[in-house]
C-alpha positions as CSV (number, residue, x, y, z in Angstrom):
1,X,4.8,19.6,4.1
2,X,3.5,16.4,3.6
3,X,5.1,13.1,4.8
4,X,3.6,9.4,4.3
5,X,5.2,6.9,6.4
6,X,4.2,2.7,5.9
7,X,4.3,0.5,8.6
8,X,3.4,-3.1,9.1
9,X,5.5,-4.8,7.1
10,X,7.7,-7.4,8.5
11,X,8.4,-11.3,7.9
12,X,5.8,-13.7,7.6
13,X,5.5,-17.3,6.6
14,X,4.0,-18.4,3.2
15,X,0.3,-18.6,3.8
16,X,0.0,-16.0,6.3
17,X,-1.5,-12.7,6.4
18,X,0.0,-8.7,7.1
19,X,-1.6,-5.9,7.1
20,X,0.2,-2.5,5.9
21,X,-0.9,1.2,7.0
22,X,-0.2,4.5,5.5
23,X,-0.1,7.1,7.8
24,X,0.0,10.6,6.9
25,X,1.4,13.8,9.4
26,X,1.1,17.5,7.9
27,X,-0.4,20.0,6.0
28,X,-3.7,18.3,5.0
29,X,-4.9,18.2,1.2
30,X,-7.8,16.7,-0.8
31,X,-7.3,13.0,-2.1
32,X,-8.0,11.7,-5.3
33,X,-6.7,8.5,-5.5
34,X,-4.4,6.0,-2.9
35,X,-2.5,3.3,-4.0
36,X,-0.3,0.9,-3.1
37,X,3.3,-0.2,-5.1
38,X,6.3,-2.5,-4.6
39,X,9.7,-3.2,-5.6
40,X,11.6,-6.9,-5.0
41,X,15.2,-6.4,-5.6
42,X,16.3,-6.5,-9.2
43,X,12.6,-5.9,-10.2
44,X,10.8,-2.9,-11.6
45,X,8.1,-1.3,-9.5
46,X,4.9,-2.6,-9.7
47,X,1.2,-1.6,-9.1
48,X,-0.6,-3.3,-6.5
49,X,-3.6,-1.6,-5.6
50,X,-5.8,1.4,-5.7
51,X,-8.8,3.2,-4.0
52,X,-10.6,6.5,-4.4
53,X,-10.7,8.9,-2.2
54,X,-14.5,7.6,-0.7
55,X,-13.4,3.9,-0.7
56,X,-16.6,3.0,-3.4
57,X,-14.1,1.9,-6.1
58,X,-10.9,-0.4,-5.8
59,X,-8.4,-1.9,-8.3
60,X,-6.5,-4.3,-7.7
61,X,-3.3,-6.0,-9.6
62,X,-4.0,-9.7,-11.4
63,X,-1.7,-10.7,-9.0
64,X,-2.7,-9.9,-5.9
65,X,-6.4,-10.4,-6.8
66,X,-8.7,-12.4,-4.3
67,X,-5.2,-12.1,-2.0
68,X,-4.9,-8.6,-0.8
69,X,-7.8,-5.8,0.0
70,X,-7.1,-2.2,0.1
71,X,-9.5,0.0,2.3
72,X,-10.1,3.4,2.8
73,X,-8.9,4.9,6.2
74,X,-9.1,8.6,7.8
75,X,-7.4,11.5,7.7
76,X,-4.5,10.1,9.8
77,X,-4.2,6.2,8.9
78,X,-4.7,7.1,5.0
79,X,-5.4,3.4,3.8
80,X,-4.4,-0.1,4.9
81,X,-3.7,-2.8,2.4
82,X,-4.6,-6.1,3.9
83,X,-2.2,-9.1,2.5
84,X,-3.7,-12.5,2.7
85,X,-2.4,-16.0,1.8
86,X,1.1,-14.6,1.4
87,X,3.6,-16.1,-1.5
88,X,7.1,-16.1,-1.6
89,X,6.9,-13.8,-4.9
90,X,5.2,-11.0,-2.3
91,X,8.5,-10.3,-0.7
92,X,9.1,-6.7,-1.6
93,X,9.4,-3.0,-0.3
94,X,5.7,-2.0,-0.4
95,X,5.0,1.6,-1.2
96,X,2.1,4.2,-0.7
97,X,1.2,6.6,-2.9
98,X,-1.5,9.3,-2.6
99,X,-2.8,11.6,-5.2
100,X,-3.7,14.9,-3.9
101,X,-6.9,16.4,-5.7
102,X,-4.8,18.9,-7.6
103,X,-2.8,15.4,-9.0
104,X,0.2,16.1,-6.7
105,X,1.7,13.0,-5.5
106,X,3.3,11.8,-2.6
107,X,5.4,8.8,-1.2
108,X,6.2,7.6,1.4
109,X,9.6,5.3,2.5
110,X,8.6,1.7,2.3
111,X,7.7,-0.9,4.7
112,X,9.3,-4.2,4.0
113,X,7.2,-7.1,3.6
114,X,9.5,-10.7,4.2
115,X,7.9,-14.0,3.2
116,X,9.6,-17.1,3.8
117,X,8.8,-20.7,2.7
């Protein structure tokens, strides 16, 4: 089995930073791809960001461009997703996503991300 779980979410003032982890506990598998998602209430789910497996390429939403960075982690912490400059339209339940080499994918539960004016 395979189980992702996000943490680092929380509530933050506009302006500030937070930065989310993806950690990973079980069977181990080859990555191809991580990426990050979220969901505001009432919204659709929406791409965020994106890194391959060796960290050399990133993709990032228009967004959340010059805001956020993802990074590569290790076989534990999977990848972090580092929120700067927070808005008020960030609030959301951020997802990670990982795409095993054989293009299974896996979820975790969310972390919620709060930010307040």
């Amino acid at each position: 089995q395979v189980r992702l779980v996000e943490s680092g979410g929380g509530l933050v003032q506009a302006g500030g930073s937070l930065r989310l982890s993806c950690a990973a506990s079980g069977r181990t598998f080859s990555i191809n791809t991580i990426r990050w998602f979220r969901q505001a209430p009432g919204k659709e789910r929406e791409f965020v960001a994106a890194v391959s497996d060796t960290g050399s390429t990133t993709t990032y939403a228009d967004s959340v461009k010059g805001r956020f960075a993802i990074s590569r982690g290790d076989v534990e912490n999977l990848a972090y997703l580092q929120m700067n400059n927070l808005k008020l339209e960030d609030t959301a339940v951020y997802y990670c996503a990982v795409r095993s080499a054989t293009m299974d994918d896996y979820w975790g539960q969310g972390t919620q991300v709060t930010v307040s004016s």
